[in-house]
C-alpha positions in Angstrom: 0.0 0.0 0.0 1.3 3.4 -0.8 0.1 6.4 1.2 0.7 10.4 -0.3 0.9 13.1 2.4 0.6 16.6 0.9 1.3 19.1 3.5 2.8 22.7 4.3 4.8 21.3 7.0 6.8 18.2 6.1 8.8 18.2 9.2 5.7 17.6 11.1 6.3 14.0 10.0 9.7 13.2 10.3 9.4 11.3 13.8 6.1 9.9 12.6 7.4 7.8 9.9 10.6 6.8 11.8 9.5 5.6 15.1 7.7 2.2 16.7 5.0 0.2 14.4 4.9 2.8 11.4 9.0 2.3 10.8 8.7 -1.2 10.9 6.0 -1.7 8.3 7.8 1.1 6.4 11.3 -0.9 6.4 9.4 -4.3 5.4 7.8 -2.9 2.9 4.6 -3.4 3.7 4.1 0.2 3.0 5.2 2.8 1.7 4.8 6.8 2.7 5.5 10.2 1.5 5.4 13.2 2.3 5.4 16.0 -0.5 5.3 20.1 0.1 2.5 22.1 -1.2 5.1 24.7 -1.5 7.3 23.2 -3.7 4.1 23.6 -6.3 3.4 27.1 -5.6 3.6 29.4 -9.2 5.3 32.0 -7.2 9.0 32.7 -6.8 8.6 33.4 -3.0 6.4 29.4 -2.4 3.6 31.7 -1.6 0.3 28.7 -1.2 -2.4 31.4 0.7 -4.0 34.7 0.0 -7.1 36.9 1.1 -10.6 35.3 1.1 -12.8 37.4 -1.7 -15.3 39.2 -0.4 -13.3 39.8 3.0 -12.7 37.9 6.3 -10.4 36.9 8.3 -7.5 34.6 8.1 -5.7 33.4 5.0 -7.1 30.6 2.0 -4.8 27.8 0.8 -4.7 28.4 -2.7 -6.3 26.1 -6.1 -3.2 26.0 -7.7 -0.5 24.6 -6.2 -2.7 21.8 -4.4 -4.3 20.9 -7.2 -1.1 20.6 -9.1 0.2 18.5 -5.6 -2.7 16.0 -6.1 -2.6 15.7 -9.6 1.4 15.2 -9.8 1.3 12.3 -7.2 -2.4 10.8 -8.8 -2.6 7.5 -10.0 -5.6 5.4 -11.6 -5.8 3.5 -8.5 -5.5 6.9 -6.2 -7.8 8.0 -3.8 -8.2 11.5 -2.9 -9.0 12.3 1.1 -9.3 15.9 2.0 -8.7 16.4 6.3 -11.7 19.2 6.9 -13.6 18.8 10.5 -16.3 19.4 7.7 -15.8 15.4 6.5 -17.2 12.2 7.6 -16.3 11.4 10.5 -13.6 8.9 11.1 -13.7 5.6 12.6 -12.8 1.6 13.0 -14.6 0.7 9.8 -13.9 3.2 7.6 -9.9 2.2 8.5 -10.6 -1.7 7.5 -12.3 0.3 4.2 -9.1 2.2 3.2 -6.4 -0.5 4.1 -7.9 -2.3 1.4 -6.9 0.2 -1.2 -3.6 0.4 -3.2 -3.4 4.2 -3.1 -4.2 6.7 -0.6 -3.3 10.5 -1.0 -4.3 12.4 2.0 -4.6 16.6 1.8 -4.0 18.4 4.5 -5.2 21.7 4.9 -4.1 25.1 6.6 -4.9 28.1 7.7 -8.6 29.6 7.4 -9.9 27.1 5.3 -9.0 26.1 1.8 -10.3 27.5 -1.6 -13.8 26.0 -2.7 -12.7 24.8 -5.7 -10.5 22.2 -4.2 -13.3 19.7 -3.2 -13.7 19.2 -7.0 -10.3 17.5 -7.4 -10.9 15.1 -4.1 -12.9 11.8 -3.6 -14.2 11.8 0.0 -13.1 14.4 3.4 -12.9 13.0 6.6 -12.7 14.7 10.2 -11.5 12.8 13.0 -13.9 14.4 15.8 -16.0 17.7 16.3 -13.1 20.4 17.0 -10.9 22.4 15.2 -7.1 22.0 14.8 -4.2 24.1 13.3 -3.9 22.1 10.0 -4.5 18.6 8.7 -1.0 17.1 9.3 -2.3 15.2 13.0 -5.4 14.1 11.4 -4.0 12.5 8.4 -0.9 10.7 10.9 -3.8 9.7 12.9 -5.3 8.0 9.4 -2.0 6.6 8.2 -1.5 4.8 11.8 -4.7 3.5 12.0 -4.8 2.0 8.7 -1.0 1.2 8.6 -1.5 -1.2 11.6 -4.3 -3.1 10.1 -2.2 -4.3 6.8 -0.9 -8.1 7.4 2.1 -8.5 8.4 2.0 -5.3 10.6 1.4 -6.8 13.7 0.0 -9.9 14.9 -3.4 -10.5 13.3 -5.3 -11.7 16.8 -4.4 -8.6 18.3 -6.2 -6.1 15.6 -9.5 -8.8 15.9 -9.6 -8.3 19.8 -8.7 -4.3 20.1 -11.8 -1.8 20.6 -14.5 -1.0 17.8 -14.1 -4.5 16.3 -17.8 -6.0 16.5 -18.9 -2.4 18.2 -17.1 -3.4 21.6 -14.4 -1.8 23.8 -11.6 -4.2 24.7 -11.9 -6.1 27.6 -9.7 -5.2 30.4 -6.1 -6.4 30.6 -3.6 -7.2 33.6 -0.2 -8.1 33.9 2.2 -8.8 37.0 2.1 -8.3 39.6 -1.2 -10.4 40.6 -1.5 -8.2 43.4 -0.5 -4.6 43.9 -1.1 -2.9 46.8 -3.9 -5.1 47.4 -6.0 -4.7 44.2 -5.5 -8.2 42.5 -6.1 -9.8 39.0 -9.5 -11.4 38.3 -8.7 -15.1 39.4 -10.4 -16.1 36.0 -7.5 -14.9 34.2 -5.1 -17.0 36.6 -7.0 -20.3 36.0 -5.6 -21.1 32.6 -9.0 -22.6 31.7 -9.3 -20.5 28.4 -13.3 -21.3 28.1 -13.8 -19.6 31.1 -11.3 -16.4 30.5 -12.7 -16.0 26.7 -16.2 -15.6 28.8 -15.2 -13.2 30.9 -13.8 -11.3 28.3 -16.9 -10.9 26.3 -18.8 -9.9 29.4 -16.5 -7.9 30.5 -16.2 -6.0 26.8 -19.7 -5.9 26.8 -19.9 -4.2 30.6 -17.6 -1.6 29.8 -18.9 -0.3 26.7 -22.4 -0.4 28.0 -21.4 1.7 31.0 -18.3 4.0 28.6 -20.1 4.2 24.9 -24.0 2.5 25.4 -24.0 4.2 21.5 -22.4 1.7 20.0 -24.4 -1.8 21.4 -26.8 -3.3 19.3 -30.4 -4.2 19.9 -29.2 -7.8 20.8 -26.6 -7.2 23.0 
């Protein structure tokens, strides 16, 4: 899988891509990332990407032409086109399985007051990852790229993507390691049993408890 990061503020992204689970995947090839500057696509001597909103306002507008020409120099037949805008769908577990099965990803992020207009022509789908505003679109796009970078095979270890939250509209169950007991609170003896019946029970309940009592939004009828 190939993932395109156009951005105002490549730097942004140097630890991201080499650190933990992203560097791994990135040195085994399971995919590959880049990070291109809108700037270096600006028609102006000076990189200039903004200017004043017609018809007044505050703030600054990122500017058709060099993003379009970003998008357009890094597009593919098999590219997909995500703009970052808190005015997107909003982001979540499924929608990650839905791009990690893609070849191509290019994801736009955007800056300033907003972005000219005209840009949403040359995109295929926007996404927000929550009802706030940020600086720019460079956290929301890494927050993407991890999410959909750790779901590719080979990543990490396939049993632990199926039991993590969201999967089947449950939080994760809740996890202990040693000691058994500190300072007197002490691991659930079902988990010290071995009798793996018994702890894959407790597991669902207990998955089922907690996102009852944390996010009751996202049971079903049935459970």
């Amino acid at each position: 899988m190939k993932i395109d990061i156009l951005t105002l503020f490549p730097e942004m992204f140097e630890g991201f891509v080499n650190t933990s689970i992203i560097k791994r995947a990135i040195d085994k090839k399971l995919i590959e990332i880049n990070v291109h500057n809108i700037r270096d696509y600006s028609p102006f001597k000076n990189k200039r990407v903004d200017d004043y909103p017609y018809g007044g306002g505050e703030g600054m507008v990122l500017m058709c032409e060099p993003v379009v020409s970003a998008i357009e120099d890094v597009k593919t037949e098999d590219s997909l086109v995500i703009l970052m805008t808190p005015q997107g769908e909003k982001f979540n577990q499924q929608k990650a399985y839905e791009l990690k099965e893609k070849k191509h990803i290019i994801l736009v992020c955007g800056h300033y007051e907003g972005f000219d207009e005209r840009i949403r022509n040359y995109v295929d789908l926007e996404l927000s990852i929550g009802d706030y505003i940020l600086t720019g679109g460079e956290l929301p796009s890494m927050i993407i790229t991890d999410s959909i970078t750790r779901l590719i095979d080979g990543v990490i270890l396939h049993e632990s993507s199926l039991n993590e939250s969201f999967n089947d509209n449950l939080l994760d169950y809740p996890v202990y390691t040693k000691p058994s007991d500190f300072r007197g609170d002490k691991v659930p003896e079902v988990l010290l049993s071995g009798h793996h019946e018994n702890i894959n029970k407790w597991r669902k309940e207990e998955s089922i408890k907690r996102t009852r009592i944390r996010r009751p939004d996202l049971l079903k009828d049935d459970d």
